[in-house]
N, C-alpha and C positions, 0 to 999 in steps of 0.2 A: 640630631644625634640619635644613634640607637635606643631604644627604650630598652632598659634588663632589668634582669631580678640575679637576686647574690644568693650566693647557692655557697657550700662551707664543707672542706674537706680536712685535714688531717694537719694539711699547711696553713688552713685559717679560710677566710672569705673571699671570693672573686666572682665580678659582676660577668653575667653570663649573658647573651643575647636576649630579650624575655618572648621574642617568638621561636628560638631555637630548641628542635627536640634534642639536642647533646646538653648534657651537665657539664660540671665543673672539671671534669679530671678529662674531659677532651679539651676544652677550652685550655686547660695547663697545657695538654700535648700539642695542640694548635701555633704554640704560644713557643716551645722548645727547639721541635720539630719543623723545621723547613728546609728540608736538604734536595728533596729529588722534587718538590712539585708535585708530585701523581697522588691525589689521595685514595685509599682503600676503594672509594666510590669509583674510582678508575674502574673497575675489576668487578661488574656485576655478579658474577659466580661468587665471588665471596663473600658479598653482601646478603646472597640468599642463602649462602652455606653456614654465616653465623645466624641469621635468623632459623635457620632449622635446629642447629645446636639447640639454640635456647626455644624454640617450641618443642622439640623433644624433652629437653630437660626440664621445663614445666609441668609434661603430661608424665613421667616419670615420679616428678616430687608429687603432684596431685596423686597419686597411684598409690607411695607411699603412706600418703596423709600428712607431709612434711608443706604443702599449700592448699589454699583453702582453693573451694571448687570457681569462689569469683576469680578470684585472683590469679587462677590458673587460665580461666579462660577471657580476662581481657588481654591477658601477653600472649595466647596460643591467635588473639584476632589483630593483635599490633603485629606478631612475628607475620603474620598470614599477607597485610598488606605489603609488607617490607618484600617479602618474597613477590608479589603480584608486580614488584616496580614501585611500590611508592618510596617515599622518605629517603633514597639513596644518597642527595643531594646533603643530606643531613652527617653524612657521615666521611668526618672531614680531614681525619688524622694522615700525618704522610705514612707511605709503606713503610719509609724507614724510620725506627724509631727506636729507644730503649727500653728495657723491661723486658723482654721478650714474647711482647704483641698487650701490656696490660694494656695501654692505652686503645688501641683494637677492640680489644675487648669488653673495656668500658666507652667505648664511643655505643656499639652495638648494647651493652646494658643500659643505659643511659637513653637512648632513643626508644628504644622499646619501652620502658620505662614510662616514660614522658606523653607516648602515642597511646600505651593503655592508659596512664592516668585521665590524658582526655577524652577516650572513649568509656571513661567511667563517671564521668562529667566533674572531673580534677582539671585545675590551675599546673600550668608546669611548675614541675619544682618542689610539687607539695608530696614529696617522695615520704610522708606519716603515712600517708593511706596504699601505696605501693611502692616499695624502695629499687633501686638499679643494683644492689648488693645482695638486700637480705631477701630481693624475692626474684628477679631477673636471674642472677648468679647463680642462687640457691643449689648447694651441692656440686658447684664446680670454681676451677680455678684457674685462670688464665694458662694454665700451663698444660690442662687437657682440652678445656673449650676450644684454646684457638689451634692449636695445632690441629683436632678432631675438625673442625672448620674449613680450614687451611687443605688439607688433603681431600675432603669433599668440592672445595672450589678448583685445584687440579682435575680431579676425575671430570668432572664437569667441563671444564677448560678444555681438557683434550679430546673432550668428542667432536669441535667444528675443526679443532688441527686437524685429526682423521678423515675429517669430512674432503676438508680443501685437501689432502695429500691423495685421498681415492680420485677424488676429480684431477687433478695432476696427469695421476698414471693413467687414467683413462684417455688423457689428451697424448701421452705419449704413446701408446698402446695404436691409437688411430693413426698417429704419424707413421709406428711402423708399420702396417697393415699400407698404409699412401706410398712409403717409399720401400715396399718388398723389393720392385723391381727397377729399382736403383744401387745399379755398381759401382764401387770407389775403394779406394784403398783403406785398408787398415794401418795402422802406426802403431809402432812402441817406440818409446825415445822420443817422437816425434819425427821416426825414420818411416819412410813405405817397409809395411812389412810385407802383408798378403791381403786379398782382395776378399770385400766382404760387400753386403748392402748397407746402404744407406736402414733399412729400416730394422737389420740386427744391431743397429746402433740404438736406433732410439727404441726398439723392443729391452734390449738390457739395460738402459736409462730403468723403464716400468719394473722392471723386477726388481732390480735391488731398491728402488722405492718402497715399492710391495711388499718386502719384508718390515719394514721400521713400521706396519701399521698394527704387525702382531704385536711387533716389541712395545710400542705405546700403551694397546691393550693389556699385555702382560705387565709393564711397569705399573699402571692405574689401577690396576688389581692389587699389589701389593698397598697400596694406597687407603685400599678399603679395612686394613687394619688399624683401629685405635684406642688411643689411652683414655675412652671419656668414663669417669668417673674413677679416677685416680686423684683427683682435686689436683692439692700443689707438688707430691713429688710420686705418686703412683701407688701410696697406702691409702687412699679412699679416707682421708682424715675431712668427719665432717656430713658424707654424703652414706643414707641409709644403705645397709646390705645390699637390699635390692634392685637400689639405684641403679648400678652401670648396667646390668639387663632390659632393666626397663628401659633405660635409655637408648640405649641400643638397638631394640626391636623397635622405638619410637623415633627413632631418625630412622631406621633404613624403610621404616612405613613412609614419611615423609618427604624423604628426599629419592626413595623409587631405587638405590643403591645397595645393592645386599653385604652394609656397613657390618664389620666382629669387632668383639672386643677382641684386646692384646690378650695374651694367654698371661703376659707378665708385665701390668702394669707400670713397675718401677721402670722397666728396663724402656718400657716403649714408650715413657714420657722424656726418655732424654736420648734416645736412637734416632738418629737422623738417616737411617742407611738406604729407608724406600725413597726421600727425595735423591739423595745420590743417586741411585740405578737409574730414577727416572730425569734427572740431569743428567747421564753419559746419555740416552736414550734421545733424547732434545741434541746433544753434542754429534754423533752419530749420525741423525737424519741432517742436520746443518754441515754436517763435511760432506753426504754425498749431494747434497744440492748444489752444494758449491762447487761439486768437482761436476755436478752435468751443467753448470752455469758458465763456468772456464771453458769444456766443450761445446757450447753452445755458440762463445765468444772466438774462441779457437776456427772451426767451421765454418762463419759467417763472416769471417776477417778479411781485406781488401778494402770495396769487391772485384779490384783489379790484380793488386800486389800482394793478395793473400789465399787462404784455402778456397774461398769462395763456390761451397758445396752448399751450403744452405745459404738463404736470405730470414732475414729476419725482419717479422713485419716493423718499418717505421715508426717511432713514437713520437718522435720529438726532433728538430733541426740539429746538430750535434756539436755546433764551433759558433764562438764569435768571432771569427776569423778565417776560417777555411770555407767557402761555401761549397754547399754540396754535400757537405759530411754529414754522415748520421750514423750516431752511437749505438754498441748493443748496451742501454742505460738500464733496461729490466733485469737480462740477467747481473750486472752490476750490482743493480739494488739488490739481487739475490745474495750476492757475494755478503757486500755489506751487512747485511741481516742474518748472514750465518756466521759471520766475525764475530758480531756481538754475543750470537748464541753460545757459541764455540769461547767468549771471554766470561758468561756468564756460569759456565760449569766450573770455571776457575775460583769462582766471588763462591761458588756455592760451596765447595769441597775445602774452600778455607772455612768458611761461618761455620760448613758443620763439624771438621776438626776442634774448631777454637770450642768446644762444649768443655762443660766444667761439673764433673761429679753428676747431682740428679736432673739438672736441666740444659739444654743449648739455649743463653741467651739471644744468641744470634739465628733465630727463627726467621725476625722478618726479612730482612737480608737474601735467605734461602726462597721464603716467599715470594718475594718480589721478582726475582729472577725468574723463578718458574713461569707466574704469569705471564711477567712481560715478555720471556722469550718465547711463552708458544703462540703468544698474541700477536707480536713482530712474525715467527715462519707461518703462521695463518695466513696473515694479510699477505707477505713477499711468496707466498704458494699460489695461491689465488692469484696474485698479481704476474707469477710468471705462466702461469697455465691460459689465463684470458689474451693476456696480453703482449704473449709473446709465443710459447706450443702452438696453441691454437690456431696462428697468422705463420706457422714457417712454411715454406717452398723451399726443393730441391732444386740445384741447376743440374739435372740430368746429366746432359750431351756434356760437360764440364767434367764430370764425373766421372765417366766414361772414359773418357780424354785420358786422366791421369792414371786409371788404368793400364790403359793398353801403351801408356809413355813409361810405366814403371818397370823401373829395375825389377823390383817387388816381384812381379810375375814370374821371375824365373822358378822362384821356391814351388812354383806349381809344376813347373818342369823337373826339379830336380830327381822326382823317383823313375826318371824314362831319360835322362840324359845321364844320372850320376852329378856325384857333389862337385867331385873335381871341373869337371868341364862345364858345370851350372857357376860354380866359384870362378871360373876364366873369363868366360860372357860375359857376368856378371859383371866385371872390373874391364873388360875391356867397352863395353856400353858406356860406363859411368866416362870413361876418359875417353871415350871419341863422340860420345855424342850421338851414334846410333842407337835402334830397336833392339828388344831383344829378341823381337819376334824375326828382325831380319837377320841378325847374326846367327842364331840358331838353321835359317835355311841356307846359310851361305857358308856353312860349315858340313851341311845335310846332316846334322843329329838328328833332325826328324822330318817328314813332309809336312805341307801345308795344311792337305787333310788332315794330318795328325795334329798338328798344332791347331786348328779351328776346334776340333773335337776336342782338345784337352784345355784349351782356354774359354768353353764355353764357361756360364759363368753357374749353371750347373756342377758343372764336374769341379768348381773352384770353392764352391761356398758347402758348409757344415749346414745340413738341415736338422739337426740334432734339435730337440725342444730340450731348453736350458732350465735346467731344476732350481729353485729357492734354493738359496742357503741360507743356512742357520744363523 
């Protein structure tokens, strides 16, 4: 059996792991808490983002004279390895949880705690000579800590999302650049409209990508605002004058972030409104991936009975039944990975409704989502850029084909023949089954010469450079 030591909170006594750096009041949440599986330790960013809380708010309370110069600097050398990668493992609590992140935030006091006691050459547990409350905590309150925390591990989170979303458009960007000079029809409805390239498709794919990476930006800025040193409801009950300054310039030293304080602490320790924006923000980028994921699937469908304009590289055998099939499963998993995101703006815009007066209990909840959702379009970004962008081919002469077979084409006729007799051709093609290019000379609306010169696919296609939008 385990060997422990009995550690005594507020509820009485319970025997704790005796090599575990967590106290008692993670072992209670351990113990409560088993709903999703994922502990906090899932989520490195926020493992180093509560350790920087709490070695800021050390060098802050040392500053005041509110700790002494030891004891500020064995928890500024536990927070230091916590941040390097160690003791993650130690920190066990699930995301979801009640309190609104105390247990979070005493797993992280509590470990700290425990890794200075024994680099002071203390026994765990002998919290007389450094305590997980009166000297970890010191000046703060799970209700600025963790939130202050919480939005440092977003900001953090979303610079590899940014990262995999540039690599993305860069792969679409090359596609269009491969398939310039590939002609094919355009659609609305899913009707031929008028003929475009192949690679002003996948060039407008990169763009509207290309914008969600400002808005990312722009959302994680809003992020950089916090309540720390507001303690439990944003009157600073407890923590010296000078604390939230100090503290302040002593994370954004630490964590490399140019972190402010709220102009109105009350207000920003129970305002949920920068996770919103940057949950629509995460909603946003998952519907247009999902809708270049649908085109993707759309496209490459057949490859005999379907659009069969791109191929998509192979991943995997497709049927246990059909041989020969093979799925588009990446952009799929896209699909699916932006469903969740797109489910998860919903969990989020309820939790941060349901707040009540000075604080949102439902923190971790909002928490969790953000993580996991920019964790999931990370990897499914990555995943569809590798291994699936990366490997498509056009079928050219296929392309081509359905061009010069398309009704579609006449809209390019129609300012040299007129609507009326472009609308006659038009309808009389569809029901006999002829060209438009032969009806129109067997009417003589125009010559051949004339009609070679105006269906080139020059004179057909917009070289217009397409601007961002907002």
């Amino acid at each position: 059996m385990t060997e422990v030591r009995i550690e005594h909170d507020l509820l009485g006594d319970e025997p704790v792991p005796r090599d575990a750096y967590y106290g008692i009041q993670t072992q209670r949440a351990k113990q409560n808490f088993n709903i999703t599986g994922v502990p906090i330790s899932h989520f490195p960013e926020l493992i180093n983002s509560l350790a920087m809380v709490k070695m800021a708010a050390a060098r802050a309370n040392q500053q005041t004279g509110q700790l002494s110069d030891a004891k500020a600097e064995v928890i500024e050398a536990a927070c230091r390895d916590i941040i390097n990668g160690g003791y993650h493992d130690q920190f066990i609590v699930d995301l979801i949880q009640g309190g609104a992140g105390t247990s979070t935030n005493m797993n992280a006091n509590e470990v700290i705690a425990n890794r200075a006691l024994e680099i002071m050459g203390h026994v765990k547990g002998e919290y007389e000579f450094l305590h997980p409350n009166n000297d970890v905590n010191m000046s703060q309150s799970t209700n600025d800590a963790y939130p202050t925390a919480a939005r440092l591990a977003i900001i953090f989170a979303s610079e590899p999302l940014s990262a995999a979303l540039s690599d993305l458009i860069k792969a679409l960007e090359e596609k269009s650049r491969e398939f310039a000079d590939v002609i094919k029809m355009g659609r609305t409805q899913l009707q031929d409209a008028v003929p475009m390239t192949l690679g002003q498709e996948f060039g407008a794919y990169a763009v509207t990508l290309r914008e969600d990476i400002d808005r990312i930006s722009y959302a994680a800025g809003l992020l950089q605002e916090v309540n720390l040193g507001g303690t439990a409801i944003g009157t600073g009950l407890n923590a010296h004058p000078d604390y939230p300054d100090l503290a302040i310039d002593a994370l954004a030293e630490i964590s490399g972030k140019p972190m402010q304080l709220a102009h109105c602490l009350v207000e920003a320790t129970s305002d949920m409104g920068a996770f919103i924006l940057f949950s629509g923000v995460l909603k946003r980028l998952a519907v247009k991936l999902s809708k270049v994921s649908n085109d993707l699937r759309l496209l490459s469908s057949g490859p005999r009975a379907g659009f069969n304009e791109i191929n998509l590289p192979p991943m995997q055998p497709g049927s246990s039944i059909m041989p020969g099939k093979v799925n588009p499963v990446i952009p799929e998993a896209m699909n699916q990975t932006a469903f969740q995101v797109i489910g998860n703006d919903l969990a989020i815009t309820m939790a941060a409704e349901a707040g009540q007066l000075q604080l949102n209990a439902m923190e971790p909840l909002i928490i969790y989502n953000l993580l996991s959702g920019m964790r999931m379009l990370g990897e499914a970004i990555k995943m569809l850029e590798t291994k699936c962008v990366a490997g498509i081919t056009a079928n050219k002469e296929h392309c081509e084909h359905t061009v010069k077979n398309s009704i579609g084409i006449i809209t390019a006729l129609n300012p040299f023949i007129g609507y009326q007799n472009a609308t006659r051709i038009a309808k009389k093609a569809l029901h006999t089954g002829r060209g438009v290019v032969e009806l129109v000379l067997e009417e003589g609306l125009l010559t051949a010469a004339q009609l070679d010169d105006l269906l080139q696919p020059s004179k057909m296609l917009s070289t217009r450079r397409i601007k961002p939008r907002g």
